[in-house]
C-alpha positions as CSV (number, residue, x, y, z in Angstrom):
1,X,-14.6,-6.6,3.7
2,X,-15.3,-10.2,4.9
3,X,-18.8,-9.5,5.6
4,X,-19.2,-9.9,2.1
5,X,-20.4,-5.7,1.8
6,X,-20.7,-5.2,-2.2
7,X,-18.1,-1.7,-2.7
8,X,-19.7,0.9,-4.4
9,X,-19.2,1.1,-8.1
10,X,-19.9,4.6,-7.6
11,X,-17.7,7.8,-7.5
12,X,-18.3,10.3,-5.5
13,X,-16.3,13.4,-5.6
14,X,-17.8,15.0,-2.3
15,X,-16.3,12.9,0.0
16,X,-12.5,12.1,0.2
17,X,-10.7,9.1,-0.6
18,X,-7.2,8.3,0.6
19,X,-6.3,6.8,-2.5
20,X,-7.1,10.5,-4.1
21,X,-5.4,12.7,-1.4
22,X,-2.2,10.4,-1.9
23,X,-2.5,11.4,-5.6
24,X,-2.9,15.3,-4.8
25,X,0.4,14.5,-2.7
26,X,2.4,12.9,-5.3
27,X,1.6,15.8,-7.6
28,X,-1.7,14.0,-9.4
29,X,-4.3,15.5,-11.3
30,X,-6.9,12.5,-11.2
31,X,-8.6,14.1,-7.1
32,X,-11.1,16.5,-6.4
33,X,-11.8,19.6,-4.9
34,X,-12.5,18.0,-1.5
35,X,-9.7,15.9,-1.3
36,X,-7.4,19.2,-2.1
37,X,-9.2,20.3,1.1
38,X,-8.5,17.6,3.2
39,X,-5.3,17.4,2.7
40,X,-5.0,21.4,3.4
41,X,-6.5,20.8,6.7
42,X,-4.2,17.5,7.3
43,X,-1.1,19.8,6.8
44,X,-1.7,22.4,9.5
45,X,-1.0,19.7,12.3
46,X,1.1,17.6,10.0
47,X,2.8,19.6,7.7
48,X,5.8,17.3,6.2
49,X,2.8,14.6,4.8
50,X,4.0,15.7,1.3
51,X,7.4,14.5,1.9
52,X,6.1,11.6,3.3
53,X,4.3,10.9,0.6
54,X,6.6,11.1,-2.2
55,X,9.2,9.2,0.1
56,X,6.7,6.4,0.4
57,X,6.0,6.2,-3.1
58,X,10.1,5.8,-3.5
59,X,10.2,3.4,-1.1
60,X,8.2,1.1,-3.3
61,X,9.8,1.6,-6.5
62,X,12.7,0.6,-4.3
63,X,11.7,-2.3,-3.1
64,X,10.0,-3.9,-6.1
65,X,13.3,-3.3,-7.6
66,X,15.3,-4.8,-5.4
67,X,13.0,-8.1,-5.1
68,X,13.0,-8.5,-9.1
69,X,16.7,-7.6,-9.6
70,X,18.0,-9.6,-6.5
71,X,15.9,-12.4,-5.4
72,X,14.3,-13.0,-8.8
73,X,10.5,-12.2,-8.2
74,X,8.0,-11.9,-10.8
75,X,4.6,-11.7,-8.9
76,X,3.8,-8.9,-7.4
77,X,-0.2,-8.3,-5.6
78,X,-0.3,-5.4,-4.6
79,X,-3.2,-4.6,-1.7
80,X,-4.6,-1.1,-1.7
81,X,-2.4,0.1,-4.7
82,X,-4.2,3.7,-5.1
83,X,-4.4,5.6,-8.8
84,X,-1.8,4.9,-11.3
85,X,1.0,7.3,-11.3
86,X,4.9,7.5,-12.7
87,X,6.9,4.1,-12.0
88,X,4.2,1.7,-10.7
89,X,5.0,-1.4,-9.9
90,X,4.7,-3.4,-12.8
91,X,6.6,-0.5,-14.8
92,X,9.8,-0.8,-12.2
93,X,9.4,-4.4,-12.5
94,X,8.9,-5.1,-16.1
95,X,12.0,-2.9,-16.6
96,X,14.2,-5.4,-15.0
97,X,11.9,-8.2,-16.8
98,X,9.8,-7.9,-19.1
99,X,7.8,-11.0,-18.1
100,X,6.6,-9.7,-14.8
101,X,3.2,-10.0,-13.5
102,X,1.4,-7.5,-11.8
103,X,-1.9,-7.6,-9.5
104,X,-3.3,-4.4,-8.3
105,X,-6.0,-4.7,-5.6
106,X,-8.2,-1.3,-4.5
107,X,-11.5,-0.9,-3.2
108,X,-11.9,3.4,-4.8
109,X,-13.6,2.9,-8.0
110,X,-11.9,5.7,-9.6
111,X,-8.6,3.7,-9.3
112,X,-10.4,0.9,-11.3
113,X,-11.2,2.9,-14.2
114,X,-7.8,4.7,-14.3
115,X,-5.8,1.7,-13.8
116,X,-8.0,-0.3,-16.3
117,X,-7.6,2.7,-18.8
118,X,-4.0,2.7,-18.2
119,X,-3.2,-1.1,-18.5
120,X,-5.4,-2.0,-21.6
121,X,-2.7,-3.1,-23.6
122,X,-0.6,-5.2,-20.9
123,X,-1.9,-8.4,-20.4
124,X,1.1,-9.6,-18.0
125,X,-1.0,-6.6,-15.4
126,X,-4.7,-5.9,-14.4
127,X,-6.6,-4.0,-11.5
128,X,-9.3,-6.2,-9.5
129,X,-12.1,-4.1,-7.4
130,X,-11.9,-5.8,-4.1
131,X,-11.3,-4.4,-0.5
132,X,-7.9,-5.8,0.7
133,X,-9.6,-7.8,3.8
134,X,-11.3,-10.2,1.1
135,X,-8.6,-12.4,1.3
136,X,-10.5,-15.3,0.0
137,X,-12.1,-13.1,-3.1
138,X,-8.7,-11.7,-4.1
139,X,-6.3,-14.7,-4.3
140,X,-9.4,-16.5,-6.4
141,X,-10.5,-13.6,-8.6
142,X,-9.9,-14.9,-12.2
143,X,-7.4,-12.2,-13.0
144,X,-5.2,-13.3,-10.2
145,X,-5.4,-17.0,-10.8
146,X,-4.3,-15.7,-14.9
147,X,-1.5,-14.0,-13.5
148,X,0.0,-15.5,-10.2
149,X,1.2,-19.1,-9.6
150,X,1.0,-19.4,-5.8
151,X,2.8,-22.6,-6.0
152,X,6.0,-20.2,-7.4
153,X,7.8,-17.0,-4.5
154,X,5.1,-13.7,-4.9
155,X,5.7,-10.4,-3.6
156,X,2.7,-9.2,-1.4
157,X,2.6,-5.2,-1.0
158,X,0.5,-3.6,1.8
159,X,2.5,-0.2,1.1
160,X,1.2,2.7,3.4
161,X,-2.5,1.4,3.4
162,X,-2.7,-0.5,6.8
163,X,-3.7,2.7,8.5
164,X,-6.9,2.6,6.5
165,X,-8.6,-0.6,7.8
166,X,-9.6,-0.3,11.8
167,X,-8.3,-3.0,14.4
168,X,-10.6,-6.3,14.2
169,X,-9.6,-9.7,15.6
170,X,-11.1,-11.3,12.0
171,X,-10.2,-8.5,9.9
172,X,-7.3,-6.1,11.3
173,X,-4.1,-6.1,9.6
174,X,-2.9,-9.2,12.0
175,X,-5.9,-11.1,10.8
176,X,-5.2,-10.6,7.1
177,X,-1.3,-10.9,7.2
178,X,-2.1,-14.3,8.5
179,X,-4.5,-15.1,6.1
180,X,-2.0,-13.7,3.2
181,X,1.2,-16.0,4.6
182,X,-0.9,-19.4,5.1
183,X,-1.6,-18.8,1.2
184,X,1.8,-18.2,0.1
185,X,4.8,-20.2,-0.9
186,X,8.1,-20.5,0.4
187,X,10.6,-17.7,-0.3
188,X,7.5,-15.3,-0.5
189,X,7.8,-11.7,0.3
190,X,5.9,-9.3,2.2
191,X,5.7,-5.7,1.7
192,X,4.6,-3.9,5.1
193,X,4.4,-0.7,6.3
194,X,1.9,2.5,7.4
195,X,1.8,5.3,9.4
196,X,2.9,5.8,13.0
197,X,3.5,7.8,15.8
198,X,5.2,8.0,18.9
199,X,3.0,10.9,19.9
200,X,-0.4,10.0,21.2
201,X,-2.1,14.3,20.2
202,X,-0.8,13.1,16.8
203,X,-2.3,9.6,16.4
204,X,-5.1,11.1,18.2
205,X,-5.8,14.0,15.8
206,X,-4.9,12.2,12.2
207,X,-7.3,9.0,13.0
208,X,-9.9,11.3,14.2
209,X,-9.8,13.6,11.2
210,X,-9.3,10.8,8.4
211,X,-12.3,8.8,10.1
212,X,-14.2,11.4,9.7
213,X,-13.3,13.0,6.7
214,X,-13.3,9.8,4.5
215,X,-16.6,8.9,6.3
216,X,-15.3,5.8,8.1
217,X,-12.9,4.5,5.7
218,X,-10.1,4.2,7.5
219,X,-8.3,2.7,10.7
220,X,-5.9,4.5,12.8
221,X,-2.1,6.0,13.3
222,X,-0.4,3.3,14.8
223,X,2.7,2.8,16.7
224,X,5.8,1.1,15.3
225,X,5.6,-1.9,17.8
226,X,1.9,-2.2,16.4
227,X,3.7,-2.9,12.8
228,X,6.7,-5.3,14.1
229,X,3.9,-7.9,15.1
230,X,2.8,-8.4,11.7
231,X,6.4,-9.4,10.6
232,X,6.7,-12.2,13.0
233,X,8.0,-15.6,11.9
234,X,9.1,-13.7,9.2
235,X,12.6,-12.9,7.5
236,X,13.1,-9.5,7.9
237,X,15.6,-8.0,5.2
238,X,18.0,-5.7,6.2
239,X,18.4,-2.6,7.0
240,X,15.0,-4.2,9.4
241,X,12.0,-2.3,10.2
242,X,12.9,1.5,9.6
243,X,11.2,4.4,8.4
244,X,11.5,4.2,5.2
245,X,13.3,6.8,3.5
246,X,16.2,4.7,4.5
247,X,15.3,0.9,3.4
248,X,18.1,1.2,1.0
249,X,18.3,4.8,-0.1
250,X,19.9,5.0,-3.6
251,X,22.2,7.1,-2.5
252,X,23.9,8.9,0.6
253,X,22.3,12.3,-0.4
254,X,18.8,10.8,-1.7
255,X,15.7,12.4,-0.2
256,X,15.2,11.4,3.7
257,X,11.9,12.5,6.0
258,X,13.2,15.6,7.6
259,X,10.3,15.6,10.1
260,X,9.3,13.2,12.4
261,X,5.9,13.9,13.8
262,X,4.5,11.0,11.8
263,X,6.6,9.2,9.7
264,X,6.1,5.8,7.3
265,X,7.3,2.9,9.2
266,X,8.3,-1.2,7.9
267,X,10.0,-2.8,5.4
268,X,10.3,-6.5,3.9
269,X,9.6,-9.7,5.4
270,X,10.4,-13.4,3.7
271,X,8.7,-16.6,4.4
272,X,11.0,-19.6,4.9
């Protein structure tokens, strides 16, 4: 947070963490009893956040893939990157190149020690303990400056984690997107999206219940105009801003969000 806040080193398994229900969701084993709960409760008003989830976590793989095969990026920083699971980002990159560097970002200090655990042996990737509003901290942590040159194109990933920091004039998601582009180079990409709603009971209920289930760490369900803002001045790759089990769906019959009471809404903007 820009207040300069020290995070809490500590884990504590009473309290629910997105970063640990998105786990449960994607069939994880590193959550706890109450974030098995909270995600029970979650599902009775919106039941399809499973699917969501897993469609999400495709999107990503997607994407990454598809800005290291075809526009020849090998930085990635990825904001709010939750608890290693199967393809992470610098796995679905390094596949296409070997080389490719990797900067996860998270504030939950169990995804520091699972990610550190898991990426002992790969120098080209680390994890840094850093909310994703510390802008300044982040982009001159000494594991970034190892791995990124900001001079060279990076890929910048806020993937499904906007809807976790509230509205702020110096510190909403407008505030930071601005301070991310003003640090980046040319051909730079930006990875955006959260969840939204058209339907204000929904918004309504899901803010309310993840604010106070996760004890104030988290924002709010947001509306898809609320998302295009933060892609302004930039490139927006096709298909545009969608939801995204259709950014560039491997295939005609590959998985799509059957339900729409929520769904996760963006895609992929490039600075010029």
């Amino acid at each position: 947070m820009q207040s300069g806040k020290p995070l809490s080193t500590k884990i504590d398994a009473t309290v629910p963490t997105a970063a640990r229900m998105y786990d449960h969701y994607l069939g994880g084993k590193d959550n706890y009893a109450a974030d098995r709960a909270a995600c029970e409760e979650l599902d009775k008003v919106v039941p399809s956040t499973r699917a969501l989830a897993l469609n999400n976590r495709r999107f990503l793989q997607r994407v990454v893939r598809t800005l290291t095969q075809d526009f020849g990026i090998r930085q990635f920083l990825d904001h709010g990157s939750g608890l290693p699971t199967q393809d992470n980002v610098h796995q679905v990159a390094q596949r296409v190149d070997p080389s490719a560097r990797v900067v996860y970002v998270d504030n939950d200090p169990m995804v520091l020690v699972h990610g550190r655990a898991l990426l002992e042996q790969d120098e080209r990737t680390t994890v840094i303990h850093a909310d994703l509003r510390e802008t300044e901290a982040i982009f001159t942590h000494p594991d970034t400056e190892r791995l990124i040159d900001f001079s060279q194109p990076v890929a910048v990933l806020f993937n499904s984690v906007f809807h976790c920091i509230p509205d702020s004039e110096t510190d909403g998601p407008p505030a930071v997107v601005r301070r991310v582009t003003e640090r980046l180079a040319p051909g730079s990409f930006m990875v955006m999206c959260q969840l939204v709603s058209e339907d204000p009971k929904v918004r309504e209920f899901v803010t309310d219940f993840m604010d106070q289930a996760t004890q104030g760490h988290w924002g709010r369900v947001r509306e898809e105009k609320d998302v295009a803002e933060w892609f302004e001045g930039l490139e927006i790759l096709e298909p545009g801003l969608v939801e995204v089990s259709t950014w560039r769906p491997d295939s005609e019959v590959a998985p799509r969000q059957l339900t729409q009471e929520w769904i996760e809404f963006g895609g992929v903007g490039r600075l010029g």
